[in-house]
GUDOMI-175111 format. One record per residue (C-alpha): residue number from 1; residue in one letter; x, z, y negated. Coordinates in pm, whole numbers. Layout:
% GUDOMI-175111
> NUM;A;X;Z;Y
...
This chain:
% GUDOMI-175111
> 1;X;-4037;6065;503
> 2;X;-3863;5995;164
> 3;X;-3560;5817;390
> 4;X;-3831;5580;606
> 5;X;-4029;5513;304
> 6;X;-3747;5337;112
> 7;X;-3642;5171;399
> 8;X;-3928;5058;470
> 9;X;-4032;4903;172
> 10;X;-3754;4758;74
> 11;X;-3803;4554;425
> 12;X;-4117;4470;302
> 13;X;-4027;4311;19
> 14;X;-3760;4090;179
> 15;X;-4026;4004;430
> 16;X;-4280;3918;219
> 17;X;-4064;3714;-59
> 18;X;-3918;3564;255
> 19;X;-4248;3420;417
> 20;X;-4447;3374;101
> 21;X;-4296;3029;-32
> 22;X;-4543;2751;-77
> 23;X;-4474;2404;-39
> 24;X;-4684;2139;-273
> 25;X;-5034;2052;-34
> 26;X;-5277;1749;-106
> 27;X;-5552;1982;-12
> 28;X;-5701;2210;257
> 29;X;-5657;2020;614
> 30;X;-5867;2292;807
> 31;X;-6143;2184;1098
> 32;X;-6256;2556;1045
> 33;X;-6584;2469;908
> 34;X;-6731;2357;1242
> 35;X;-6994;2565;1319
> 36;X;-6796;2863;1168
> 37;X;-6897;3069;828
> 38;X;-6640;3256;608
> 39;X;-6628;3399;321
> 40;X;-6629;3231;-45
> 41;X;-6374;3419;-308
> 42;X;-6470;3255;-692
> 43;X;-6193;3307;-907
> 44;X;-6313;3374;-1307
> 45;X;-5967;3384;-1452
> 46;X;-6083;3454;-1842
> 47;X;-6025;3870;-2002
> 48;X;-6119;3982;-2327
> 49;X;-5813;4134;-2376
> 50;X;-5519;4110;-2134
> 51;X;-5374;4454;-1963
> 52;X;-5009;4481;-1990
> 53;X;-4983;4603;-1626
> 54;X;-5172;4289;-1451
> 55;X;-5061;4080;-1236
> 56;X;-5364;3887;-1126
> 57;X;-5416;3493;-1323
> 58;X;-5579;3538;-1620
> 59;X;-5581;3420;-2014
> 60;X;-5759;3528;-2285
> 61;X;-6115;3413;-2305
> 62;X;-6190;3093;-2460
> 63;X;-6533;3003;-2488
> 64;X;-6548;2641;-2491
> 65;X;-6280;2613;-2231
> 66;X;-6465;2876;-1982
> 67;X;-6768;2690;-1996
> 68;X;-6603;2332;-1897
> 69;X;-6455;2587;-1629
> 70;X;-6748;2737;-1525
> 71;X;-6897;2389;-1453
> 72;X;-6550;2300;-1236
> 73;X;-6669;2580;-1040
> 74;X;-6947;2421;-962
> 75;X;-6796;2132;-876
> 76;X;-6570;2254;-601
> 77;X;-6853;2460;-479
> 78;X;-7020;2122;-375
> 79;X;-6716;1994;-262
> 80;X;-6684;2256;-10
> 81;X;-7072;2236;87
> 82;X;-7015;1842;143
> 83;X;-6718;1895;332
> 84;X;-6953;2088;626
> 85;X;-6856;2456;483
> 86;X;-7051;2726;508
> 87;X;-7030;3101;376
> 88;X;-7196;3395;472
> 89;X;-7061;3633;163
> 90;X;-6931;3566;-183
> 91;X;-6626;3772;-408
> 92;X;-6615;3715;-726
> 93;X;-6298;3851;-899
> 94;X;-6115;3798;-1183
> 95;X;-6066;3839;-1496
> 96;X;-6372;3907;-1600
> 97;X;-6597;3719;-1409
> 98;X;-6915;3829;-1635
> 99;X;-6737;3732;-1984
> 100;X;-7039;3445;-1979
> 101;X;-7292;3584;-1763
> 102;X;-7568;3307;-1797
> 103;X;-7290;3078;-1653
> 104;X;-7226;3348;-1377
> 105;X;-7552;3323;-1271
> 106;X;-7550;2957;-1277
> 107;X;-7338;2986;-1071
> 108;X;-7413;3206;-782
> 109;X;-7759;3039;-808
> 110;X;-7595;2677;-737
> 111;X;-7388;2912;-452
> 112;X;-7768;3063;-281
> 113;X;-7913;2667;-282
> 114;X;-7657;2514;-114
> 115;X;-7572;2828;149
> 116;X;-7730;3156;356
> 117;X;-7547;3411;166
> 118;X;-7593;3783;290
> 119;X;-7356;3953;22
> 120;X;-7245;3910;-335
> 121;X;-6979;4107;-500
> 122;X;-6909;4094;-822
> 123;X;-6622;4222;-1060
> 124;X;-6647;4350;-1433
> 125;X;-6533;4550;-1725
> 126;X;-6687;4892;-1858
> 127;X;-6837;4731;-2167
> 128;X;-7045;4458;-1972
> 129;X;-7218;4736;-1831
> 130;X;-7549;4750;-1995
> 131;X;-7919;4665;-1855
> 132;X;-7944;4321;-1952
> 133;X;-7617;4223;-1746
> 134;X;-7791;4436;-1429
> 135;X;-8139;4236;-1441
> 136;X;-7940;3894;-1462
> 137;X;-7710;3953;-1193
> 138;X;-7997;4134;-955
> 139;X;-8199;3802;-992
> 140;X;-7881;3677;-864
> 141;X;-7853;3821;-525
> 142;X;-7539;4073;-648
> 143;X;-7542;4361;-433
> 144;X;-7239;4513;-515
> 145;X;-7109;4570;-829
> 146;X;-6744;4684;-866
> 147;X;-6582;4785;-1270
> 148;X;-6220;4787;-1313
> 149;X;-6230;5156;-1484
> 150;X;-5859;5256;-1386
> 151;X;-5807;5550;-1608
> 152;X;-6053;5805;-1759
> 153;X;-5726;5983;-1970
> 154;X;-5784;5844;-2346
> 155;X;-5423;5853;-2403
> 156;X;-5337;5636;-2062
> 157;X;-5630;5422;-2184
> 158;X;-5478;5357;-2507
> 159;X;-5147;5296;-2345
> 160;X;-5311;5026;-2147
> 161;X;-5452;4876;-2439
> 162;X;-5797;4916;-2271
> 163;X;-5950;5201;-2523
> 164;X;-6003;4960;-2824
> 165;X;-6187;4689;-2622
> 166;X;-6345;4856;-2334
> 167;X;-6443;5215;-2487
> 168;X;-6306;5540;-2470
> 169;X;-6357;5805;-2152
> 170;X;-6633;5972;-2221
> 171;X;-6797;5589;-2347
> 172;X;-6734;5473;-1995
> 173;X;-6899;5717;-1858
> 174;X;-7240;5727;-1995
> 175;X;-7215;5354;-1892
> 176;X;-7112;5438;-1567
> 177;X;-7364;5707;-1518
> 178;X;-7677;5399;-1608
> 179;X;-7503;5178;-1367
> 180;X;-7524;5393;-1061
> 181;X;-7808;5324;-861
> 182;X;-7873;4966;-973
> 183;X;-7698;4801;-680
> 184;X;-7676;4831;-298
> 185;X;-7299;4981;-387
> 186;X;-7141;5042;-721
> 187;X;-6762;5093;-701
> 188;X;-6551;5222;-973
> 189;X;-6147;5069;-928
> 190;X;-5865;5384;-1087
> 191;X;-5510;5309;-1060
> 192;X;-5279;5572;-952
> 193;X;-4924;5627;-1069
> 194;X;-4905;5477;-1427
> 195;X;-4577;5599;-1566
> 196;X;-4694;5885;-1732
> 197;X;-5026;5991;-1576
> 198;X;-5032;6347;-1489
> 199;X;-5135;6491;-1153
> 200;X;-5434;6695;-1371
> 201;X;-5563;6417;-1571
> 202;X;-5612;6141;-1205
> 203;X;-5774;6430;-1018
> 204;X;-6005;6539;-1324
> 205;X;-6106;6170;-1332
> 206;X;-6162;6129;-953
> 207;X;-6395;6451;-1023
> 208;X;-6588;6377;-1293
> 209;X;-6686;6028;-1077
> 210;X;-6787;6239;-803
> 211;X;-7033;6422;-1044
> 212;X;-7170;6081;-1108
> 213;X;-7138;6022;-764
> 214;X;-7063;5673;-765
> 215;X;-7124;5493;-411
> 216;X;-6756;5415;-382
> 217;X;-6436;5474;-550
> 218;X;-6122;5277;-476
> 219;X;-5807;5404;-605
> 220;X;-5535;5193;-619
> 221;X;-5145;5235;-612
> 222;X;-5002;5035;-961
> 223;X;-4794;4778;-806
> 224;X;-4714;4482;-1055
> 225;X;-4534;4175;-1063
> 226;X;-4148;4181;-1099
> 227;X;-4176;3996;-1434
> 228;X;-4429;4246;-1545
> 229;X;-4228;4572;-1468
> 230;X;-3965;4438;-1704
> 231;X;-4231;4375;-1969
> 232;X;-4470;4686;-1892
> 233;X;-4195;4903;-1915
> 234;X;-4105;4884;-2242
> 235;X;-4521;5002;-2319
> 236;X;-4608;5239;-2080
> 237;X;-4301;5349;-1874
> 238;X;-4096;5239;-1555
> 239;X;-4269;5278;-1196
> 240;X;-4160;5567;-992
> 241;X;-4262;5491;-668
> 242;X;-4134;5823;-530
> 243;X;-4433;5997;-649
> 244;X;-4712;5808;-475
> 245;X;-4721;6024;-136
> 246;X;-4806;6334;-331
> 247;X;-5088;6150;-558
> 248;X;-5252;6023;-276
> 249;X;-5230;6337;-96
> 250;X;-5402;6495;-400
> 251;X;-5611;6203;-395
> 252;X;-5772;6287;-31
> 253;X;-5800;6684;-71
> 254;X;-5988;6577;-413
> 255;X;-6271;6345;-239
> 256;X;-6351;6518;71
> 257;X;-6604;6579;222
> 258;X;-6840;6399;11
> 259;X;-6620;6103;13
> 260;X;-6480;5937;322
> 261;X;-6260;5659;366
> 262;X;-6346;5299;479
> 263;X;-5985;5132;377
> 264;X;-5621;5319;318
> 265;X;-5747;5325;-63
> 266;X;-6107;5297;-82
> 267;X;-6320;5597;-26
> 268;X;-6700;5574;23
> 269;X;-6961;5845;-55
> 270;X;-7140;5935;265
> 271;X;-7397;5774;404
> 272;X;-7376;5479;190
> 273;X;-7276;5160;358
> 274;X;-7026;5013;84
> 275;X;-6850;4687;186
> 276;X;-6500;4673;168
> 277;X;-6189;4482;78
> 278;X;-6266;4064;138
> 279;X;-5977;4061;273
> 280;X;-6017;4320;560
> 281;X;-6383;4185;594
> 282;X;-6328;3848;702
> 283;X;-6063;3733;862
> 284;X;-6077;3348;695
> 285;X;-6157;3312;377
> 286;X;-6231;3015;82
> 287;X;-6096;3039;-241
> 288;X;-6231;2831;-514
> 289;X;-6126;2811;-921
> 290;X;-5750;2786;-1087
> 291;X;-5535;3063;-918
> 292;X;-5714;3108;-626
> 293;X;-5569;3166;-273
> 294;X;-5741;3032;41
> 295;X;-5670;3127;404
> 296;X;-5755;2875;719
> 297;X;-5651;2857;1048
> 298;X;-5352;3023;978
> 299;X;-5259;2811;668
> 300;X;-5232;3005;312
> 301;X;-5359;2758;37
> 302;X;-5336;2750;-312
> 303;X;-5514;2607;-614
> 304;X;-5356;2481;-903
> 305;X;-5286;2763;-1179
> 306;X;-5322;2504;-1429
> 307;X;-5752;2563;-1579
> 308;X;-5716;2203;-1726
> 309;X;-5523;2068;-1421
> 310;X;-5798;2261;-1193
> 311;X;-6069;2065;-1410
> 312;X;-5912;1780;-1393
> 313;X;-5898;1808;-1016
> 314;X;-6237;1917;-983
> 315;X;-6422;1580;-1174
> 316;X;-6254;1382;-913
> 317;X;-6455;1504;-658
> 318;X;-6160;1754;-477
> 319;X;-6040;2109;-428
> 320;X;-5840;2243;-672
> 321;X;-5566;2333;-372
> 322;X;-5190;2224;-471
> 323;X;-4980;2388;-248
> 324;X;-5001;2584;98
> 325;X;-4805;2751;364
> 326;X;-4798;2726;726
> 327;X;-4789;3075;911
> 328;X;-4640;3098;1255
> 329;X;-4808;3240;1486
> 330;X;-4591;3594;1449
> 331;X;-4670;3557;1122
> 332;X;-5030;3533;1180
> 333;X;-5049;3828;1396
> 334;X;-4878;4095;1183
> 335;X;-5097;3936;874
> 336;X;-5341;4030;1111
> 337;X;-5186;4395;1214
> 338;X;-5147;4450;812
> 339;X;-5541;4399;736
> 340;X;-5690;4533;1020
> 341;X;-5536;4875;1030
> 342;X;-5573;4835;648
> 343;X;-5929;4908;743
> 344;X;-5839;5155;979
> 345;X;-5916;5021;1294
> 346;X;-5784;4715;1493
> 347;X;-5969;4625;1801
> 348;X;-5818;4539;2079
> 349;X;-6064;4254;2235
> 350;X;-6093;4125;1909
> 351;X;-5739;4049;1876
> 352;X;-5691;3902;2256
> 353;X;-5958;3667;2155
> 354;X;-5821;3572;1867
> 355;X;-5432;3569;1953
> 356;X;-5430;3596;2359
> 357;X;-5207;3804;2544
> 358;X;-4883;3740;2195
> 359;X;-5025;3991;1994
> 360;X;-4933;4243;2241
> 361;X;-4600;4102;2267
> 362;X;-4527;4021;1908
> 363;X;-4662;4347;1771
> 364;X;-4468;4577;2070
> 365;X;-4172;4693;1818
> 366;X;-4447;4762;1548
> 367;X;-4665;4948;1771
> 368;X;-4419;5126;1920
> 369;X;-4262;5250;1580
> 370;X;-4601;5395;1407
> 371;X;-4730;5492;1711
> 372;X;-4380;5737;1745
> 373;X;-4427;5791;1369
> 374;X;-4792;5964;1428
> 375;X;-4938;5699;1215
> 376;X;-5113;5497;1464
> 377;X;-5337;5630;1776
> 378;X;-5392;5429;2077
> 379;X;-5737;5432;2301
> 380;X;-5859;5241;2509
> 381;X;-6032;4990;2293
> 382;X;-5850;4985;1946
> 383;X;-5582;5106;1727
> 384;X;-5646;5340;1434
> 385;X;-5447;5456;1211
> 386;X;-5433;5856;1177
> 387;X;-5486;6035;876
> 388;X;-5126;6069;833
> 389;X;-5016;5761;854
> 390;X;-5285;5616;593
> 391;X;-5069;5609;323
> 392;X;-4804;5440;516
> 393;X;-5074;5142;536
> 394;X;-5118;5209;97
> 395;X;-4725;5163;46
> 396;X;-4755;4848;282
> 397;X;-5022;4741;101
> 398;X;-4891;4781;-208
> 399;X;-4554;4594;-130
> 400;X;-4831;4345;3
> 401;X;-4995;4284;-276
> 402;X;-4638;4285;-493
> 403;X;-4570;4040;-312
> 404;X;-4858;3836;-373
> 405;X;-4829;3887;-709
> 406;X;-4495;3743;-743
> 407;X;-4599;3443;-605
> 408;X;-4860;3396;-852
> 409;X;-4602;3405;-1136
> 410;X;-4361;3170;-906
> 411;X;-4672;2915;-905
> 412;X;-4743;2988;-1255
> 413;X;-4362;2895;-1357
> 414;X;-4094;2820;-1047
> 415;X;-4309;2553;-917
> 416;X;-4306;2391;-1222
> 417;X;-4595;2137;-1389
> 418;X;-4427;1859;-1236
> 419;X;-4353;1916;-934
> 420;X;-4709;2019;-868
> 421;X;-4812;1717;-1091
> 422;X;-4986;1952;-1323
> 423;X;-5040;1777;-1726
């Protein structure tokens, strides 16, 4: 295994720094709003503190400047709902999307007007969770509530610079012991594989969550930017990938039965109906605020990382979208391949209607290789991947999501303010 999972993730990452290049875009040239609904992802790029290991957009929290963002938000969202959109489920990530929680709610407020929403997911921190926050976000329509916990180890905690700001272990979980049972589904993000996590301290934290028992726990593989390997590892360590398939070995014997999975990484507490990965969910989806990706007909879209440029953008009655990428249609198919089994399952009618009779034929060397590596089994009306080859989909995942991450920090710097025409 050790041989086929180098080589295959180092294909990966050639593949994905190969196909994810984006090409300045004067905005989102989609008909996919005509009679369709998708999903709307709200971007909140503003932290407290900022985590050493993170990849995702974000800057330190600004008050003044989040509120004149805030409002851009709003903007675009009426931009979008005058250009014939409409969105059956909203994602708000971040960040910290509830560093200004009255503007939040403004927010999603302005976002259950103006569309017929069914779900809202919403992202925080450990110390945002406190009754007032709950009763402000239930009066607006969140039923799922997901905190970025990542560690319950003080030391790793500290390490991460998250102990001073966001509370110590046993802090976070008194706090995460009032929040279950507020929302439809209450997820609680770890991280596994930090430099110098022990095997002992991840699986007492997995079971001391399961004494809570939260409705969902995701678990994550760490999997940062190049740029911020070089700088995390003079904090907390280098990566050592090598030790993933054990973790998440450990991970699976630690959860069941109680806990079953419903993506490669995200484990749900039976019988609660938790909603997954946005990305696995819907197949299109609309990203709005600075850093933000979108995905349309097969076109990868994204806004300007610039929050005054995105402003800017916003009072002039457009998107914030600067750049995009056409996918080919192979490349739309194994994006396809990638999320679906991501969630376990890819059906087959779904993807003839979708793709016609060139999945079959693009995906036969892919197919064929998991399916003789035990990690995918065939019936008659889907694929699914075993429980074997689930960690196959983590690592691709992971490499995915690397991936992504790099190209955030190459449209945060290689792209350059000009040639995007950023101030």
């Amino acid at each position: 295994m050790a041989v086929i999972h180098t080589l295959l993730s180092n294909y990966l990452r050639w593949n994905y720094r190969r196909h994810m290049q984006l090409q300045p875009s004067p905005g989102i040239q989609s008909q996919f709003h005509s009679g369709k609904r998708c999903l709307l992802y709200i971007h909140v790029p503003f932290c407290e503190s900022l985590c050493p290991f993170c990849s995702f957009h974000r800057v330190k929290l600004n008050h003044q400047l989040a509120r004149r963002y805030f409002e851009a938000l709003r903007q675009e969202i009426h931009f979008y709902h005058n250009a014939g959109f409409e969105f059956s489920d909203v994602y708000v990530g971040g960040g910290t999307p509830t560093v200004l929680p009255e503007q939040l709610t403004e927010t999603l407020d302005l976002v259950r007007r103006l569309f017929e929403v069914n779900h809202i997911s919403v992202e925080t921190n450990p110390n945002h969770l406190h009754q007032e926050l709950f009763d402000q976000l239930q009066r607006a329509g969140v039923n799922r509530l997901s905190v970025g916990v990542q560690s319950l180890e003080d030391s790793l905690l500290m390490e991460m610079e998250r102990y001073q700001p966001y509370g110590s272990a046993g802090e976070i979980l008194k706090r995460l012991k009032l929040t279950q049972g507020q929302f439809d589904t209450f997820n609680v993000d770890m991280i596994f594989n930090f430099p110098h996590q022990a095997m002992d301290s991840l699986i007492k934290g997995i079971e001391l969550l399961k004494e809570i028992e939260v409705d969902q726990i995701t678990l994550y593989p760490l999997m940062p930017a190049i740029t911020t390997q070089k700088a995390m590892s003079k904090q907390i360590g280098m990566v050592e990938f090598e030790r993933e398939p054990r973790m998440y070995k450990e991970i699976w014997e630690t959860l069941k039965p109680e806990y079953q999975p419903d993506t490669a990484w995200s484990f749900a507490r039976y019988p609660v109906a938790a909603i997954d990965e946005y990305i696995v969910d819907h197949d299109e989806y609309v990203g709005i605020g600075s850093g933000s990706f979108s995905y349309l007909d097969g076109v990868i879209y994204s806004n300007s990382f610039s929050i005054n440029r995105y402003i800017e953008l916003t009072k002039q009655a457009r998107s914030g979208v600067m750049a995009s990428h056409q996918l080919t249609l192979s490349e739309q198919v194994k994006y396809a391949f990638l999320l679906k089994l991501f969630g376990l399952s890819m059906n087959k009618a779904k993807m003839q209607r979708k793709f016609g009779d060139a999945y079959q034929r693009l995906l036969h060397k892919e197919l064929k290789f998991f399916k003789w590596l035990g990690v995918i089994d065939e019936t008659s009306d889907e694929y699914r991947l075993s429980q074997e080859g689930m960690y196959y989909w983590v690592m691709m995942m992971r490499e995915f999501f690397i991936g992504v991450n790099n190209l955030r920090m190459q449209m945060g710097t290689q792209l350059g303010e000009k040639r995007l025409g950023r101030n």
